[in-house]
C-alpha positions as CSV (number, residue, x, y, z in Angstrom):
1,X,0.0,0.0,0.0
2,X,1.1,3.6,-0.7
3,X,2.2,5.7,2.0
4,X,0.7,9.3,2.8
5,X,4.8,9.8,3.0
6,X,4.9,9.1,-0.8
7,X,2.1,11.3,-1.7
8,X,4.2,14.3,-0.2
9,X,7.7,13.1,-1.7
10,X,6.0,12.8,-5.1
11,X,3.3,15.5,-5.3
12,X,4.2,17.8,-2.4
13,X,7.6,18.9,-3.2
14,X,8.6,17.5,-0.1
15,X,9.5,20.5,2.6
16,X,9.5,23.0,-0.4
17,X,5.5,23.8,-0.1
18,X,4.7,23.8,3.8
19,X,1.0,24.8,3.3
20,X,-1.2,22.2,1.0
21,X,-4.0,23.8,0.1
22,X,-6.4,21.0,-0.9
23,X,-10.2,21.2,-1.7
24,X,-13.0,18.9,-1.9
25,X,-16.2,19.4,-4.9
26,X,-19.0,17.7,-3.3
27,X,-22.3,17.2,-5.3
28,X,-24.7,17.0,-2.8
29,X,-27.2,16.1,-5.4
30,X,-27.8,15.8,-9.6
31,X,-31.2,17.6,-8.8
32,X,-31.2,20.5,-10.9
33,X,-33.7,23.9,-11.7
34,X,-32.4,24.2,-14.9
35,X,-31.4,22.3,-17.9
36,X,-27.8,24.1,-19.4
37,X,-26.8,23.2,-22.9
38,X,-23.3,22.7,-21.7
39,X,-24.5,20.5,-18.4
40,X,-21.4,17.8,-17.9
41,X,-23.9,15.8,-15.9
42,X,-25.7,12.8,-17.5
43,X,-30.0,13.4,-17.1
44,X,-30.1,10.3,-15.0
45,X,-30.2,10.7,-11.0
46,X,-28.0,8.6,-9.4
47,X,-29.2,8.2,-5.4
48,X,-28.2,10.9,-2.9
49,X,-26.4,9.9,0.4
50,X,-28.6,11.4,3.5
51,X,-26.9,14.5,5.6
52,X,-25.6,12.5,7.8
53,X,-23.7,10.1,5.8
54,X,-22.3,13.5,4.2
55,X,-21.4,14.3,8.2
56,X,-19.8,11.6,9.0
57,X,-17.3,11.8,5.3
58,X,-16.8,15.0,6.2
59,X,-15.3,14.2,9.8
60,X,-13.3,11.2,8.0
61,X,-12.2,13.9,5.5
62,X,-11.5,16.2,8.6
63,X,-9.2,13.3,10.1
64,X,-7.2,12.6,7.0
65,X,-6.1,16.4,6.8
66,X,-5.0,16.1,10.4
67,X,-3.4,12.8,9.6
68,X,-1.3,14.6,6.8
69,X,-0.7,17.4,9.2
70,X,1.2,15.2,11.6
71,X,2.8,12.8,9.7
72,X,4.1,14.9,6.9
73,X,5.0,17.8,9.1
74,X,2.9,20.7,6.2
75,X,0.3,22.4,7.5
76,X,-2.9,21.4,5.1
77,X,-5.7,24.3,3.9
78,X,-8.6,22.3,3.6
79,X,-12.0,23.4,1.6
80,X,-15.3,21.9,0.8
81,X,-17.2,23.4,-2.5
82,X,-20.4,21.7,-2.1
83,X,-22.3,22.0,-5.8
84,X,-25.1,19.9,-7.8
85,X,-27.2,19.7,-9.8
86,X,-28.7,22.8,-7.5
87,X,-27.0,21.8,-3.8
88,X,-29.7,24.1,-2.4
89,X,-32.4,21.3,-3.7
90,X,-30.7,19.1,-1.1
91,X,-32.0,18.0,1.8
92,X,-30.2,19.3,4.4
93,X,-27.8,21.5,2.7
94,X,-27.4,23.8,5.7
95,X,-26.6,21.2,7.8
96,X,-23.8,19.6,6.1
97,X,-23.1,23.3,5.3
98,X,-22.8,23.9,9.1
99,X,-20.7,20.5,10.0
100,X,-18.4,21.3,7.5
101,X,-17.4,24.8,8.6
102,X,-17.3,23.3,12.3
103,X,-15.0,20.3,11.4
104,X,-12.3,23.6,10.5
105,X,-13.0,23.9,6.7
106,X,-13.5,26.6,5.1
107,X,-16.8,26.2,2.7
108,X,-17.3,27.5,-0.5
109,X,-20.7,27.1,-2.2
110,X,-21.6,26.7,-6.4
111,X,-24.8,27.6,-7.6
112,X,-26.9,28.8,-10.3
113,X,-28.0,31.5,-7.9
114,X,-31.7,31.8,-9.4
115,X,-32.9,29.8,-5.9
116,X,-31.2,32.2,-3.2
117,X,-33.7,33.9,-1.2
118,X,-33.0,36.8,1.8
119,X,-33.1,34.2,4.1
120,X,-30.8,31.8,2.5
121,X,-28.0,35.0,1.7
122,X,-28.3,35.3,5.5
123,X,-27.4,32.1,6.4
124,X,-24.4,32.0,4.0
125,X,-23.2,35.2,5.8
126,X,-23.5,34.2,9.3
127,X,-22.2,30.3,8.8
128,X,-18.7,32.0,7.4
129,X,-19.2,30.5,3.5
130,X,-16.1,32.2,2.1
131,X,-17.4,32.7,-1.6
132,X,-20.7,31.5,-3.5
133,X,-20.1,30.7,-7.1
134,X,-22.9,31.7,-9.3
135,X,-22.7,31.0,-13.1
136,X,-22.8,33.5,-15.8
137,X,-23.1,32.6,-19.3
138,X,-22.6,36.3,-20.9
139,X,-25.5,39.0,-21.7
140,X,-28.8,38.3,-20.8
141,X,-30.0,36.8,-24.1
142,X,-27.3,34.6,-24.3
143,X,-27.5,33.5,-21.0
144,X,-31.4,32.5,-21.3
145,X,-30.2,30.6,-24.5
146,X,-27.9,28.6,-22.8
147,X,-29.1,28.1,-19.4
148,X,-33.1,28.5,-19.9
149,X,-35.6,31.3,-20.3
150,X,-35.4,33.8,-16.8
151,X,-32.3,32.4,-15.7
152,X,-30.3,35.6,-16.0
153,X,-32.7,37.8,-14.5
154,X,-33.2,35.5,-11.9
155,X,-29.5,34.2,-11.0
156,X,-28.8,38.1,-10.9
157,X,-31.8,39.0,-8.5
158,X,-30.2,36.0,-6.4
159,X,-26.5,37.4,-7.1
160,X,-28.1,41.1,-5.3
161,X,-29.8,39.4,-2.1
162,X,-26.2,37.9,-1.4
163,X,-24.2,41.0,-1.9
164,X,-26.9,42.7,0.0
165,X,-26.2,40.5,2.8
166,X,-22.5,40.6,2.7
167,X,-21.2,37.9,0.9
168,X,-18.2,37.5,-1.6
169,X,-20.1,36.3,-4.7
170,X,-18.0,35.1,-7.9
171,X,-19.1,34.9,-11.0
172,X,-18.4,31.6,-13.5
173,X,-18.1,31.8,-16.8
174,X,-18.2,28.8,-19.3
175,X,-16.1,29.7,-22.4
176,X,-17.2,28.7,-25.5
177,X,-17.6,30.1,-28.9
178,X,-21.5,31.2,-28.2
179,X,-19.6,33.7,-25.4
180,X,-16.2,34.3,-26.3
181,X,-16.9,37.5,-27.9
182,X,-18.4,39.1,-25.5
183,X,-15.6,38.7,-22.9
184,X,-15.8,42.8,-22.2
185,X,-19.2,42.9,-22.2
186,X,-19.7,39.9,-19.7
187,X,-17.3,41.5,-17.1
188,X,-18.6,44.6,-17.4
189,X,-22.0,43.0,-16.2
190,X,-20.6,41.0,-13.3
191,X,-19.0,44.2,-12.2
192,X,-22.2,46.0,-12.0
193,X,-23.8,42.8,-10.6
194,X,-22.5,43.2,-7.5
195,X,-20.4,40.3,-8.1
196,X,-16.5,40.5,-6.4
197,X,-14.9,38.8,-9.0
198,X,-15.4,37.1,-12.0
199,X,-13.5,33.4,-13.7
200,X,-13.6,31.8,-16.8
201,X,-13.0,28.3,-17.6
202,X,-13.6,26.1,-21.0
203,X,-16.1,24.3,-21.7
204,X,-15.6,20.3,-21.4
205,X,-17.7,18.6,-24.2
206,X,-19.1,15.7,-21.9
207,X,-22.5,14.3,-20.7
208,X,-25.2,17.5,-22.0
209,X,-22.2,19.1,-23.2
210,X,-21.4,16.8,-25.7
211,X,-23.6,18.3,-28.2
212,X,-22.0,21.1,-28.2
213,X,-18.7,20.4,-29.2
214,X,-18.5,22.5,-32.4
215,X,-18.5,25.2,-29.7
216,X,-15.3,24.7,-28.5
217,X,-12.6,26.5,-29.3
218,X,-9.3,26.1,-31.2
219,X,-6.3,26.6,-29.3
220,X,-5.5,30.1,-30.6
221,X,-9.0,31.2,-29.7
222,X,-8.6,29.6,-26.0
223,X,-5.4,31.9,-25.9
224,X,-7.1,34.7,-27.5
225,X,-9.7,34.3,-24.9
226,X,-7.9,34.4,-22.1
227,X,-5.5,36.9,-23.0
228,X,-8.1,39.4,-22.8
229,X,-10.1,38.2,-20.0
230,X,-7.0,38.5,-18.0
231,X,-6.0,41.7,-19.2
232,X,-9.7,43.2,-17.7
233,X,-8.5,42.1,-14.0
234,X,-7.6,45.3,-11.7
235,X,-7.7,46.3,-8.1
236,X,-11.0,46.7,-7.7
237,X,-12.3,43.7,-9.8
238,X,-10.3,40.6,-10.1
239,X,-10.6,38.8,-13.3
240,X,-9.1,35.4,-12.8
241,X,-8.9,31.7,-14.5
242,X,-7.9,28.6,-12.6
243,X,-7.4,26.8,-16.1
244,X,-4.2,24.8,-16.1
245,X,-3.3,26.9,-19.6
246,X,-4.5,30.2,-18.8
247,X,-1.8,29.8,-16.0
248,X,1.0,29.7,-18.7
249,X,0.5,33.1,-20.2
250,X,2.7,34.3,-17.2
251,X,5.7,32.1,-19.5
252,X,6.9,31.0,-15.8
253,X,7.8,27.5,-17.0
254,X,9.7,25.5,-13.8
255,X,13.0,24.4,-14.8
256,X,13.2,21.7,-17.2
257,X,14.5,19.0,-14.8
258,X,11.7,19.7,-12.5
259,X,9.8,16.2,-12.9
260,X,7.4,17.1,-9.5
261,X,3.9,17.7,-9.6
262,X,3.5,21.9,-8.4
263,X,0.5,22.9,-9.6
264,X,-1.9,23.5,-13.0
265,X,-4.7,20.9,-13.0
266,X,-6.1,19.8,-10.1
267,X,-7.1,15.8,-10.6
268,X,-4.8,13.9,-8.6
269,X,-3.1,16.7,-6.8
270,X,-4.7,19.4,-5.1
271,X,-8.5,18.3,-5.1
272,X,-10.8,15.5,-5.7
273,X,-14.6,15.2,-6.2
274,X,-17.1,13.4,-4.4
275,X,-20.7,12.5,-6.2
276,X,-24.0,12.6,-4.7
277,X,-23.5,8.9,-4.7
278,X,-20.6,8.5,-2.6
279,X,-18.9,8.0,-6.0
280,X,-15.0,9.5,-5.8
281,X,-13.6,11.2,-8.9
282,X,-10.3,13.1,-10.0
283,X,-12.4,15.5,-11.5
284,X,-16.5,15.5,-12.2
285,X,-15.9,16.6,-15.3
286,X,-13.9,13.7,-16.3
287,X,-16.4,11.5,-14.3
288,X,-14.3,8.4,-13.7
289,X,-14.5,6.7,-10.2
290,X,-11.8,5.9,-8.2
291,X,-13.7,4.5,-5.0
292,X,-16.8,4.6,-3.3
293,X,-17.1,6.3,0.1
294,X,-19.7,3.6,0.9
295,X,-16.8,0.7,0.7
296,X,-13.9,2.9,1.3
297,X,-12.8,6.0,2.9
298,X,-11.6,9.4,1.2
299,X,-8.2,8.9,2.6
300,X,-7.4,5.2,1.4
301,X,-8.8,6.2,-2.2
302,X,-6.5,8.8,-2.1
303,X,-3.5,7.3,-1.3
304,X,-4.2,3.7,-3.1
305,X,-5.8,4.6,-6.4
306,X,-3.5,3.8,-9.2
307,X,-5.8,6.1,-11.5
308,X,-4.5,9.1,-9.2
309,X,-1.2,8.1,-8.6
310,X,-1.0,7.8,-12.5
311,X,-2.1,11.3,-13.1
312,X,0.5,12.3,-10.8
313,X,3.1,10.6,-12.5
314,X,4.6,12.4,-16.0
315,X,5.4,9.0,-17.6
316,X,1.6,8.5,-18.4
317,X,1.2,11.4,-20.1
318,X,0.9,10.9,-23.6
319,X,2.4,13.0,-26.9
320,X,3.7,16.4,-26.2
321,X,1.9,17.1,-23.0
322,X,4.1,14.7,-21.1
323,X,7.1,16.9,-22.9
324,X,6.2,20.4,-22.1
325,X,8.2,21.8,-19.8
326,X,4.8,23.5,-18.4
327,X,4.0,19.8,-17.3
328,X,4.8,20.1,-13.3
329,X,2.7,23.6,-13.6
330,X,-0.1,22.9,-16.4
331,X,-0.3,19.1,-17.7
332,X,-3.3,20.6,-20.0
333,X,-6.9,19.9,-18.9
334,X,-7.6,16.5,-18.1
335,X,-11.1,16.7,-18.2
336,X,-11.0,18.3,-22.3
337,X,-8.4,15.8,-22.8
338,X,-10.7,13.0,-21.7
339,X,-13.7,14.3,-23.6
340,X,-11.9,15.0,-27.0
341,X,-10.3,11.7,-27.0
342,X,-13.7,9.9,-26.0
343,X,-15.5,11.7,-28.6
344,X,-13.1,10.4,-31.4
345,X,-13.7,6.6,-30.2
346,X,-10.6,6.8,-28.0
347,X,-10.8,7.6,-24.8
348,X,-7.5,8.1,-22.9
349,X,-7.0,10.3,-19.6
350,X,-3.6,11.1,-20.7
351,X,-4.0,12.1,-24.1
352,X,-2.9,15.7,-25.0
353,X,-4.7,18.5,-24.4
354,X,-6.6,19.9,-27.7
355,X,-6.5,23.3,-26.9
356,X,-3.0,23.8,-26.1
357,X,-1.7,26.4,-27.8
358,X,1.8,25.4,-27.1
359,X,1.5,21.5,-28.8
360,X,3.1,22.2,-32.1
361,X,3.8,25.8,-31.6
């Protein structure tokens, strides 16, 4: 069996990095208000695990970070995203909401906003959620088109009873070529939303989102993309992208011997996902399972799965990716990756990224 003393030798940078931030994305449920065009999730419902099932993962989640803390002498940053489907269709969201922020993580919640009433914004304010996630497709037409008729007006009338109450509320943005031109315009709306900051991230052609695949964009448009987005951030409204390529416009390529997992995607390294199912994934997005929290805890599936030791290991990567010397920083999206390849009749985790800009550049 693989030792937690491995995991921070191989994907910690042993004492280099003394503070691990790691997060969880937990799908409390598939249950959703709206049906997206670009909707990863499959229409089928798999079963939700009760609150306190979600409880008592949480505390086993809470005793792995405090396991790593002690045996691998770093000090671990630990944060739950719960999501959906619609997590405020769940059954005891505020619960689990609650446990979590008393089991010392800080919580982070993704909606579609269109749901939040005053009550609710008061509840994310006084439990200590540190940012609520709504999703914005672009101006309001667009939005509707992609999302559903009244979604914009009402994920924006949700987005103004949050700020109202005092949260940090971030905007999400789904890049594509229905919204890619209007990058300006889109900020400019968040901005005057009330929203704090704003992100964009690409669109993965998988479960909905499938159909949509002559909507993504070629790698020059991806870099096009978020060349301007980026160039919008200032002091007063942060413009950001946690996309493992948008983090390589900065040209800050690690040294060319480094063979260590440091950042870029997160599958394998800084964060997992964990299905309404008990189902435990790399990534939802790539929607592979590594374990079941049913059969096995979060820690064990961490440390034993050869699926995410392999993504943590530069030898499986595939073509150029495995190459780059952005690798130990970027390894490309492995979620696009995933969905290309699948989509051609061959699907393989480690393929290259399509979008890269830097593959035969």
């Amino acid at each position: 069996m693989l030792q937690l003393k491995e995991v921070k030798e191989s994907i910690i940078a042993g004492s280099a990095i003394q503070t691990f931030d790691f997060f969880i994305q937990w799908h409390l449920t598939e249950r959703c208000n709206l049906r997206c065009r670009h909707c990863y999730q499959a229409r089928k419902r798999p079963p939700e695990m009760t609150a306190g099932d979600v409880m008592s993962e949480i505390d086993g989640a809470a005793r792995m970070f405090e396991a790593w803390e002690s045996e691998q002498d770093i000090r671990v940053a630990p944060s739950i995203h719960f999501t959906g489907g619609e997590p405020l269709l769940y059954r005891g969201f505020w619960d689990v909401v609650r446990h979590a922020r008393l089991s010392g993580c800080r919580v982070a919640v993704m909606t579609n906003g269109c749901l939040v009433t005053d009550e609710d914004a008061g509840r994310f304010r006084d439990l200590g959620v540190f940012d609520i996630q709504v999703s914005l497709e672009g101006p309001p037409a667009l939005h509707d088109s992609i999302r559903g008729e009244g979604s914009f007006r009402a994920a924006l009338k949700g987005t103004e009873r949050l700020a109202r109450a005092a949260n940090r509320v971030s905007a999400n943005v789904t890049l594509s070529r229905l919204n890619a031109p209007f990058i300006d315009e889109t900020v400019r709306i968040a901005r005057d939303a009330g929203f704090s900051s704003i992100g964009f991230s690409r669109l993965v052609p998988c479960g909905s989102g499938g159909a949509m695949i002559e909507s993504v964009l070629s790698p020059g448009e991806v870099r096009d993309a978020y060349g301007k987005a980026l160039s919008l951030s200032g002091p007063d409204f942060a413009v950001v992208s946690g996309d493992p390529l948008a983090g390589t416009l900065r040209n800050d390529a690690p040294p060319a011997d480094c063979g260590l997992t440091l950042s870029g995607c997160s599958a394998g390294f800084s964060g997992v996902t964990v299905a309404s199912d008990g189902a435990v994934m790399p990534c939802r997005r790539i929607g592979i399972s590594v374990g079941n929290l049913k059969r096995k805890s979060l820690r064990d599936i961490w440390a034993t799965s050869r699926t995410l030791w392999r993504l943590r290991d530069r030898e499986s990567y595939k073509g150029q990716c495995g190459r780059c010397s952005f690798w130990p920083s970027c390894r490309g999206c492995r979620a696009v990756a995933y969905a290309w390849s699948r989509a051609r009749g061959r699907a393989d985790l480690f393929a290259d990224d399509p979008q890269c800009w830097h593959i035969g550049g």
